[in-house]
N, C-alpha and C positions, 0 to 999 in steps of 0.2 A: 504493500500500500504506500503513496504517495501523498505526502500531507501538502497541502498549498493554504498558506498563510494571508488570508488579502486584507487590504484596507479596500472601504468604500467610500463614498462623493460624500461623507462627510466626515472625512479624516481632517478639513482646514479648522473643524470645532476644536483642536485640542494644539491650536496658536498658542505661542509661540515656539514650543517644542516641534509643531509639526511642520516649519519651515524646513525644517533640519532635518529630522526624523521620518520614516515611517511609526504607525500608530504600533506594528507589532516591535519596534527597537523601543519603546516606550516600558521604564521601569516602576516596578510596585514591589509590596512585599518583598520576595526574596528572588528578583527574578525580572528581566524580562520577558516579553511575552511570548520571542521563538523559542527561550532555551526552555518557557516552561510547558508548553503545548511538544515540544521535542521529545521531553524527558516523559511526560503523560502517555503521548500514543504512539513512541517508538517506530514512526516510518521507515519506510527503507531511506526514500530520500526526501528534499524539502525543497521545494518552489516558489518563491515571494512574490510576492502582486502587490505593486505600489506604486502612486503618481510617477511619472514616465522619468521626470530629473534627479528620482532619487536613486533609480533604477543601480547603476553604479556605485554611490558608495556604500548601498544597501549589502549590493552582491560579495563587496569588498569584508566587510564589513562582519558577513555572516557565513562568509568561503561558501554557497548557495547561489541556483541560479535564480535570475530576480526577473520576471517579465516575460519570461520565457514562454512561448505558447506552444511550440510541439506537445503533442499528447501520443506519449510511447506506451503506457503502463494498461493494465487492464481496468484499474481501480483509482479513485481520488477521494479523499479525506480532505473538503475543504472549510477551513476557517476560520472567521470573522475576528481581526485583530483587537478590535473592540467590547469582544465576550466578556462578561466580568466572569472570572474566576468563578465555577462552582464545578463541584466536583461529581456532583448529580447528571450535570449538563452534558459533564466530557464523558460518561460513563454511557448515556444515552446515544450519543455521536460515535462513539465507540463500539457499541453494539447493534447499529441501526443496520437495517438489509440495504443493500446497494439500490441505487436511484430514490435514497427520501431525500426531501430537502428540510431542513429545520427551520423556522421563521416566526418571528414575533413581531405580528403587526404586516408592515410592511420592508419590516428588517430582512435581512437573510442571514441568518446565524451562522447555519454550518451546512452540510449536505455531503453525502458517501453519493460518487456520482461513477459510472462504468466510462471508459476511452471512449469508448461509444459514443454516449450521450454530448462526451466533451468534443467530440469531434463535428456533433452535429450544431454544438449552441457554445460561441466561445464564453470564456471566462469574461470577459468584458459585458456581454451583452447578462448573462446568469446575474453578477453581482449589481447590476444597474436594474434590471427586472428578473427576479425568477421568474416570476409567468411566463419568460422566451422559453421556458424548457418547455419540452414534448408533454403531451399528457399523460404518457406512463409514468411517470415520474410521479412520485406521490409528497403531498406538501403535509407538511404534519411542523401544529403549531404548538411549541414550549415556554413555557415558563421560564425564560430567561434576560435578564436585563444586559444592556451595551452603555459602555461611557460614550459621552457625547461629547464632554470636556472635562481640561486637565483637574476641575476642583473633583468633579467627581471622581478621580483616584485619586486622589487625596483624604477625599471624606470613606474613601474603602479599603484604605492602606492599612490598617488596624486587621480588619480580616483578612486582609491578602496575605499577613502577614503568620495567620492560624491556618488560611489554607496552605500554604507553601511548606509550613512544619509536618502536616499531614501527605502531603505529596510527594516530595523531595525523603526519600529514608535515609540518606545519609546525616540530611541535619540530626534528623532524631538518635541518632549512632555518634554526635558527638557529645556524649556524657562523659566534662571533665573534672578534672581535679583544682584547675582554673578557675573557681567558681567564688565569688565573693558574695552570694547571698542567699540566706536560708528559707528559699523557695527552689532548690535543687534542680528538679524536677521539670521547673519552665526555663533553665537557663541552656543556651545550646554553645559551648566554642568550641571551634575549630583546633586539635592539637597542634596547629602552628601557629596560631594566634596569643598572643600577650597580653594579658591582663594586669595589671598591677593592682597588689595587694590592699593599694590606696585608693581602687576604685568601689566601688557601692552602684550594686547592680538591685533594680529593685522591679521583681516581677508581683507584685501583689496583682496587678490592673491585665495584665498580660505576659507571653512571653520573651526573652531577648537571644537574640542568634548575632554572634560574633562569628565570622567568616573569615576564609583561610590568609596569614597572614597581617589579620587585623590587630591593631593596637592602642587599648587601652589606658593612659596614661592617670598618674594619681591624681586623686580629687577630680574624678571624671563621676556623673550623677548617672545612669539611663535606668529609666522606669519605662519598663514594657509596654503594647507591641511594640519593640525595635528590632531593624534590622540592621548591620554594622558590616559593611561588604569587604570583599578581598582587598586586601594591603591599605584601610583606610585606617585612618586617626583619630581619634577624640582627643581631644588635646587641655585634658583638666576641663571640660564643659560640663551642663546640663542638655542631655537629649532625653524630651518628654515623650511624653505613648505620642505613637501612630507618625514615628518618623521610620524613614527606609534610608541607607548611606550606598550608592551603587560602588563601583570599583574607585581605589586611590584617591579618596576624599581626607581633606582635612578640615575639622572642626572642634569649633570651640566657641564660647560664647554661652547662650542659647538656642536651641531650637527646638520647635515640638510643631508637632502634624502636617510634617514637612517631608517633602523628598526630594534628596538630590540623587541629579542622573550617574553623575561621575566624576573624577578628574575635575574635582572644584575644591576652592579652598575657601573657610569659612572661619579662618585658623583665630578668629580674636575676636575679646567682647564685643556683644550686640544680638538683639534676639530675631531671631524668623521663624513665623508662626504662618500654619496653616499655606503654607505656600508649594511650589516644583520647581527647580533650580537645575538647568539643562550642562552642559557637558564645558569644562573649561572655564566655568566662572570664578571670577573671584572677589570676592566682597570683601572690601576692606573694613579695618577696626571701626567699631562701634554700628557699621549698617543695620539699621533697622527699620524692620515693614510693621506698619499696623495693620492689625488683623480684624480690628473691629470697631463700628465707628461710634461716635460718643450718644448717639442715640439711637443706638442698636436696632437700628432698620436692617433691611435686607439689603445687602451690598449686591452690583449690579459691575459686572465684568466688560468690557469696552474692548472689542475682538475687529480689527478691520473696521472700526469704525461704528458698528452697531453694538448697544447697548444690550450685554444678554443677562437677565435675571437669573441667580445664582438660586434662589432658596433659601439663602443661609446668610447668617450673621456674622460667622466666622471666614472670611478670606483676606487672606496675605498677597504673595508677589506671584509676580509669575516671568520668568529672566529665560531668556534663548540664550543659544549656545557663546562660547567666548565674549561674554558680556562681562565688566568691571565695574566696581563703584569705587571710589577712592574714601578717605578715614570721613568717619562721620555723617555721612550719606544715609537720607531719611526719606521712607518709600512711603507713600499714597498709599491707605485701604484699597486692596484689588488690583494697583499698579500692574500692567502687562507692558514686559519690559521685551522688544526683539532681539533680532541677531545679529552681535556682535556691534554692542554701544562702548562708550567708556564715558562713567557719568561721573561725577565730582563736584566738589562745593563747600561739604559741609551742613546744608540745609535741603530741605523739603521740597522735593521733587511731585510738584500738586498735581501732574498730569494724570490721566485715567492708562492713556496707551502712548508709548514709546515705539517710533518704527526703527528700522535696522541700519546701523550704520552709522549712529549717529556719537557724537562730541561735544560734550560741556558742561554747563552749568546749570540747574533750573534756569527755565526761561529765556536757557541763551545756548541753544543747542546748535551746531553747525552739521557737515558730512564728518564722516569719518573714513578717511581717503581709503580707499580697496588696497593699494599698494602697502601702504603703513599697516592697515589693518592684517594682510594677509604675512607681513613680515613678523609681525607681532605673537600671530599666532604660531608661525613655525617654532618662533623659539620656544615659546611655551611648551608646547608639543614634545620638542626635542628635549626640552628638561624632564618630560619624563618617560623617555625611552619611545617614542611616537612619532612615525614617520606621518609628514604632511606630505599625501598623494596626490598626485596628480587629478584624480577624482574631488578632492578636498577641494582643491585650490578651483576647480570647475565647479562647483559646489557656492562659495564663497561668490564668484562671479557671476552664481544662475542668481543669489539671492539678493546680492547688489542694484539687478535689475527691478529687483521687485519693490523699492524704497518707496515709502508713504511720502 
């Protein structure tokens, strides 16, 4: 069986991450979302389906071909990068007889589809309307929800965080001797990871996974669900429930119900609440985002320019990839920051949405030259073992074009 991974026409919902990203390189809990649909249904091989410019660093990215439309296999396991996590879901998808399709609403979740059928209805026309499929095909509708945007994995990062323990048996396999706090039982680390004897690990509320490599440092706080990824830092902080740390992060300060993607550094006081923080960022001392406003209304997210109702009272930032703020840097309720700014000042940044590429001060923002930007980034990259490809650098120039 051949698993194919797709985003659909509404992957631009989960901006500013999805400038950059496909929706399935998009990280929660303990996982993004190829390796954890990978590790669930064991394909033989993997297929990615995603906006046509990502196609490249996708493929890169995940050594998978991306876009690819030959249909060689007898059998297809497709989908839907946006599934939230259950494990009900994947069990159903798993054991469904070939030609059903799953769908909720007018979503398309998943579907076990024959070469056959693929050969008759491509993958393009399936994900934009299943009704193009044949009528033998049998539509059968589930009880399953999709993120629409980035708060909403953030507001489910706490469980993604209980699903991935159950999923993943290796975490559960690492029961150590590492352990600094007397709830045993919910703490997971990795035996090459470090913990200092000075840290205070507290699962009362949930549990916490330290990942291989990771490093602990004294008078570091984390109260569960957390997750704490390969070769990242906590650096004497507090990390509160419902935060996720993806690979080689460094942090310190504050944070809680937050996720960072990656390869960002968070290394000094300042709190971030409730927010998604994409690959390469670096927030200097004291940055901090409000997360909720003084008259506890319903905060309202500014995505391309349209105003979209959150639900919720609680949201923080939201930062695209290789973005900076320099010491003191104070973020807007809901701020949606793009790709690859470098902001500074000192003070309060009142705007709703930041587009990409940009330079300066509140109120006084200029371009942020492609050239300078992209030199900038190599070295960064290179400091930590990270070749900037030739994809990258095409990447940077697809989204330069696309400046608000």
């Amino acid at each position: 069986m051949n698993l194919i991974i797709f985003e659909d026409r509404e992957a631009n919902g989960f901006y500013p991450l999805a400038v950059s990203h496909p929706v399935y390189d998009l990280f929660y809990g303990c996982s993004n979302v190829v390796n954890r649909l990978k590790y669930y249904f064991k394909p033989e091989g993997i297929t990615l389906y995603c906006r046509d410019y990502l196609k490249h660093v996708s493929s890169e990215r995940f050594g998978c071909p991306a876009n690819i439309t030959a249909i060689l296999d007898d059998e297809y396991l497709i989908v839907n990068a946006a599934l939230t996590p259950n494990l009900e879901v994947f069990n159903e998808l798993k054991s469904s007889e070939n030609n059903t399709v799953f769908v909720n609403g007018q979503t398309l979740i998943g579907a076990r589809l024959s070469g056959k059928v693929f050969r008759e209805t491509p993958l393009t026309e399936i994900i934009n309307d299943y009704n193009s499929l044949p009528a033998k095909v049998i539509v059968k509708e589930v009880q399953a929800s999709i993120f629409k945007h980035l708060w909403d994995i953030v507001n489910f990062n706490s469980q993604a965080i209980n699903v991935d323990i159950k999923l993943f048996p290796e975490i559960r396999n690492w029961r150590s001797s590492k352990r600094s706090s007397r709830y045993d039982d919910d703490v997971y680390v990795h035996p090459s990871a470090a913990v200092s004897a000075g840290a205070f690990i507290d699962v009362s509320r949930g549990p916490v996974v330290i990942d291989e490599d990771a490093i602990i440092e004294p008078r570091s706080l984390i109260q569960g669900p957390v997750y704490i990824g390969h070769k990242s830092a906590v650096l004497g902080g507090i990390i509160r429930e419902g935060c996720s740390l993806g690979p080689v992060c460094k942090v310190g300060g504050e944070l809680e119900e937050s996720i960072i993607l990656g390869y960002a550094n968070k290394s000094h006081e300042g709190f971030i609440g409730h927010s998604y923080i994409g690959e390469w960022v670096n927030l200097g001392a004291l940055t901090t985002n409000s997360d909720l406003k003084n008259n506890y209304a319903e905060i309202t997210v500014r995505l391309s320019g349209n105003d979209i109702p959150t639900g919720s009272i609680k949201i923080g930032c939201f930062i695209g990839d290789h973005s900076k703020t320099g010491i003191g840097t104070l973020l807007n309720t809901g701020i949606v920051i793009g790709f690859c700014n470098n902001l500074y000042g000192g003070s309060l940044f009142i705007d709703k949405e930041i587009g990409h590429f940009k330079w300066g001060t509140p109120g006084n923002l200029t371009e942020f030259k492609l050239n300078k930007a992209i030199g900038i980034a190599q070295n960064v990259m290179a400091r930590r073992g990270c070749e900037f490809t030739s994809s990258i650098n095409n990447l940077f120039e697809r989204i330069h074009k696309m400046q608000m």
